[in-house]
N, C-alpha and C positions, 0 to 999 in steps of 0.2 A: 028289474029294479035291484033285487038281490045281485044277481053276478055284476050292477054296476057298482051300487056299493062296494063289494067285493074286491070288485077291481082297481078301486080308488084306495081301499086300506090297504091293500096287497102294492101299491105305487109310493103310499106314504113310509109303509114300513124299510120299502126298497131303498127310499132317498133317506131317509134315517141312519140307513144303513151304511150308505154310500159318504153322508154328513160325518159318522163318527170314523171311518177308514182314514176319510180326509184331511180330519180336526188329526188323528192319531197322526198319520206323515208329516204335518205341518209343526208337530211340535216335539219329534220325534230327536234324540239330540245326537248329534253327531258323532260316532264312534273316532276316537282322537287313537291312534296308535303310541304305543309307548317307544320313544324316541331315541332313549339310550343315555338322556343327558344326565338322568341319576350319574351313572357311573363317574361324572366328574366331581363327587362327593368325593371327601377321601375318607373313605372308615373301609377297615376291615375285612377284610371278603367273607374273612371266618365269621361274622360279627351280623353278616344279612342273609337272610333266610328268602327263597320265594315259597311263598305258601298259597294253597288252595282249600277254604273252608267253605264249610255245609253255609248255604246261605237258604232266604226265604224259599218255600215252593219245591225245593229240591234242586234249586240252583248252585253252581259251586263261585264263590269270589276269590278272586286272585289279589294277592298282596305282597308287601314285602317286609318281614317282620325284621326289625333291628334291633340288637341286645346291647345293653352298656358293657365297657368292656371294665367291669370291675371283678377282681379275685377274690371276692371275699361267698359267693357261691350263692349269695343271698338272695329272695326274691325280689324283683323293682319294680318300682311303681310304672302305669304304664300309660302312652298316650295313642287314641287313638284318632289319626288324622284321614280326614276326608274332604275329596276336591267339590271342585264345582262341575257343575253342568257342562255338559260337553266336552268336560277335562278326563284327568286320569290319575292314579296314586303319583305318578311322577311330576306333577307339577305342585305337590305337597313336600320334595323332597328337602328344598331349602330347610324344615322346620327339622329335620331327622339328626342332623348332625349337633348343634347345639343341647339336643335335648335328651340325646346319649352320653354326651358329654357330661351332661348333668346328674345322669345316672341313670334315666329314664329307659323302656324299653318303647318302642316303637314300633308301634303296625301304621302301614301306611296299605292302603285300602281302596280297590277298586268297586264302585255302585256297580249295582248289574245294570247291563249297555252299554257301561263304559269299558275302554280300558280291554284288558284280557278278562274279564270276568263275563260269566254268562248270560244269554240274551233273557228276553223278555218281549209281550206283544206290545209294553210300554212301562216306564219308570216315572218318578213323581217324586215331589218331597217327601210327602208319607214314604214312598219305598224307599228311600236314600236311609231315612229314620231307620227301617227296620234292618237294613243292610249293616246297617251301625250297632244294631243290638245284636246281630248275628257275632259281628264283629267282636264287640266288647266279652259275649257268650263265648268263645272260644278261646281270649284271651284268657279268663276267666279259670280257665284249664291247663295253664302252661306253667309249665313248675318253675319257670325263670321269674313268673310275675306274680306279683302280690294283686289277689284280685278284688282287693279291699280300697286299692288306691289305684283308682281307673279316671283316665279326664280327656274331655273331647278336644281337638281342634279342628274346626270344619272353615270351609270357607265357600262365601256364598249361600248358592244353596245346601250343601254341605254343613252350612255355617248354621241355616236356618232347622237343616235336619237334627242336628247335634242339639240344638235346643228344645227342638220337639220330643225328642226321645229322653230330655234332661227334666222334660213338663212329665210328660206323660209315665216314662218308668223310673226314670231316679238311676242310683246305682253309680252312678260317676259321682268325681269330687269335684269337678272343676269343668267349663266352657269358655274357649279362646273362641270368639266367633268372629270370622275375619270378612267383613265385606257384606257383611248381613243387611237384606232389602230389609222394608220394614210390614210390608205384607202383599202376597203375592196376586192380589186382583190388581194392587198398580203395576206391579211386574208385567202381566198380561195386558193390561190397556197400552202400556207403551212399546209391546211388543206389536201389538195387533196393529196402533200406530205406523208404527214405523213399516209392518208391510200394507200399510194403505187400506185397511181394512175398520168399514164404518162401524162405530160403535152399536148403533141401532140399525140392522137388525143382528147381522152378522155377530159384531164381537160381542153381544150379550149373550146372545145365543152360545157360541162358544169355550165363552167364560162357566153358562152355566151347567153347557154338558162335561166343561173339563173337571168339573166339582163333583160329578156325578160319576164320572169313570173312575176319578180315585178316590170316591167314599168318603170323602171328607169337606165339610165346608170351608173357604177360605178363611173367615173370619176365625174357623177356630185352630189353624195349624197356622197362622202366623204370627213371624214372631214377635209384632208388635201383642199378641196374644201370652205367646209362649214363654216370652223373656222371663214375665213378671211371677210365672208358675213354674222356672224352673226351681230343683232340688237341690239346688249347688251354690257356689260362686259364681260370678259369668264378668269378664273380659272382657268387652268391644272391641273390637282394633277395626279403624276403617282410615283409604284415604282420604286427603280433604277434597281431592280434585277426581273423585269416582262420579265417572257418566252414566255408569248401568244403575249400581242402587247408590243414589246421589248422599253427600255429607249427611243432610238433614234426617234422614232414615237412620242415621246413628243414632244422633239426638234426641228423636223420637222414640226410640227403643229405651238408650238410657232414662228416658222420662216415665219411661211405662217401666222400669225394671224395678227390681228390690233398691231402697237406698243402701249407698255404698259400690255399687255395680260402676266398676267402672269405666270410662272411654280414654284408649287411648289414640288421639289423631295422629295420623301418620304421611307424610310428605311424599304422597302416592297416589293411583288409579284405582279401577276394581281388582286388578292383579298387583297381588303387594310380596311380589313374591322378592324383589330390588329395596323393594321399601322397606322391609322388616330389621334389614341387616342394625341399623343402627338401633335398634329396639327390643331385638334378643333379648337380653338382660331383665326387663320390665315381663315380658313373656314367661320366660325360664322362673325367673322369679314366684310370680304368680301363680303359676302349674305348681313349685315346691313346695308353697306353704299351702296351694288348697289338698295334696297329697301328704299334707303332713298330719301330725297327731292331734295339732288344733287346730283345723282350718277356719274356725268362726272369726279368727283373729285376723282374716284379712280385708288389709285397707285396699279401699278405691282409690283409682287412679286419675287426678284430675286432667280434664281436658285441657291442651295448648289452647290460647286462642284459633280460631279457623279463616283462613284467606277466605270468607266465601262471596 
């Protein structure tokens, strides 16, 4: 009786084991190489830095830091930009040039997994967060930047990290959150959807070991959660015509945020990296005055109506 018992925990513990290897590969995000297309930016060679900082765990991140090119020696405000899932710092780099222009200093920022920055036995929005605080902590240190006027822009879940680390530590002045789902258990059910995988028993189950391997409940790192606790100013930018986290995840964000928080809809997909060009301005903008001496003073931005 004993050794069968025995032998039945010792099979359960096995397939548990074998459950969480499985759930890891299946959600595991795709390591995207960096391309090269940055370099059709034009700034300065003198002007970009590739850098490698101390990240969580003893991990090192790879980035590429970009300085405004002003002479006057002074430290600058600084932003620090992070992709999405399965991306890399170089599909952040449309945002780099206008916002050097502006005077801004730019780190553009690899998650560990992604990109050239180093592995991990799995990543997660929490980790994207802390890769961010790693991030903003070294900027913090640069004698080019003022590390008093630090502001995120993430996209995605980048977008959602940026906010959870804006809830949770503060310290930034500002959140552009581009593409932001509005909480990631629907993220997950329409994932597990679309690979045909039954809600009961399966995707529950999955859902709620994926909550249990990254130490945090969904309910409380989303950022229909998060928005409303961040420490800052916050942005929306989303498109109207986004199929991964749909228009109305904006809407539901802005309804949960601080009043005044505002959306700006934009003539785009979940990739607004084409979209943004005519909307610079309203961006740049936004980053200046929450970087400035009175940031309380800034207004929200009303929404276009939506095609939806």
């Amino acid at each position: 009786m004993l050794v069968t018992t025995a032998g039945v925990a010792a099979g359960a513990v096995a397939l548990r084991t074998l459950a969480h290897q499985a759930i890891l590969r299946g959600l595991r995000a795709p390591r995207m190489a960096h391309d090269g297309s940055h370099a059709r930016h034009t700034l300065t060679a003198s002007r970009v830095h590739e850098v490698r900082i101390p990240g969580p765990r003893g991990r090192r991140l790879f980035g590429w830091l970009v300085l405004p090119g002003s002479t006057d020696h002074k430290p600058a405000p600084a932003v620090l930009a992070m992709h999405g899932w399965g991306a890399n710092a170089t599909t952040m780099w449309p945002v780099a040039p206008p916002l050097v222009e502006a005077g801004f200093a730019v780190l553009l920022l690899d998650a560990r997994c992604h990109g050239d920055s180093e592995d991990e036995a799995f990543t997660s929005m929490p980790r994207f967060a802390e890769d961010i605080a790693a991030g903003l902590a070294w900027l913090g240190t640069r004698p080019e930047v003022r590390a008093d006027r630090l502001a995120l822009v993430g996209h995605s879940v980048g977008a959602a990290a940026s906010l959870l680390h804006a809830a949770r530590a503060g310290g930034v002045r500002g959140v552009v959150s581009l593409s932001a789902f509005a909480h990631p258990d629907e993220v997950m059910r329409r994932f597990l959807a679309e690979k045909r995988v039954p809600y009961r028993p399966l995707g529950w189950y999955v859902i709620r070991h994926v909550q249990r391997v990254i130490g945090a409940r969904f309910d409380d790192i989303a950022p229909l959660a998060t928005v409303r606790r961040a420490r800052c100013p916050v942005l929306l930018v989303h498109g109207r015509h986004d199929t991964t986290a749909p228009f109305d995840d904006a809407l539901r964000l802005q309804a949960a945020a601080a009043p005044g928080t505002g959306l700006l809809a934009v003539d785009g997909d979940h990739d607004l990296r084409e979209a943004l060009a005519p909307h610079v301005a309203d961006i740049v903008g936004f980053l200046r005055q929450a970087c400035s001496d009175a940031p309380d003073t800034i207004a929200g931005i009303e929404t276009p109506p939506a095609d939806r």
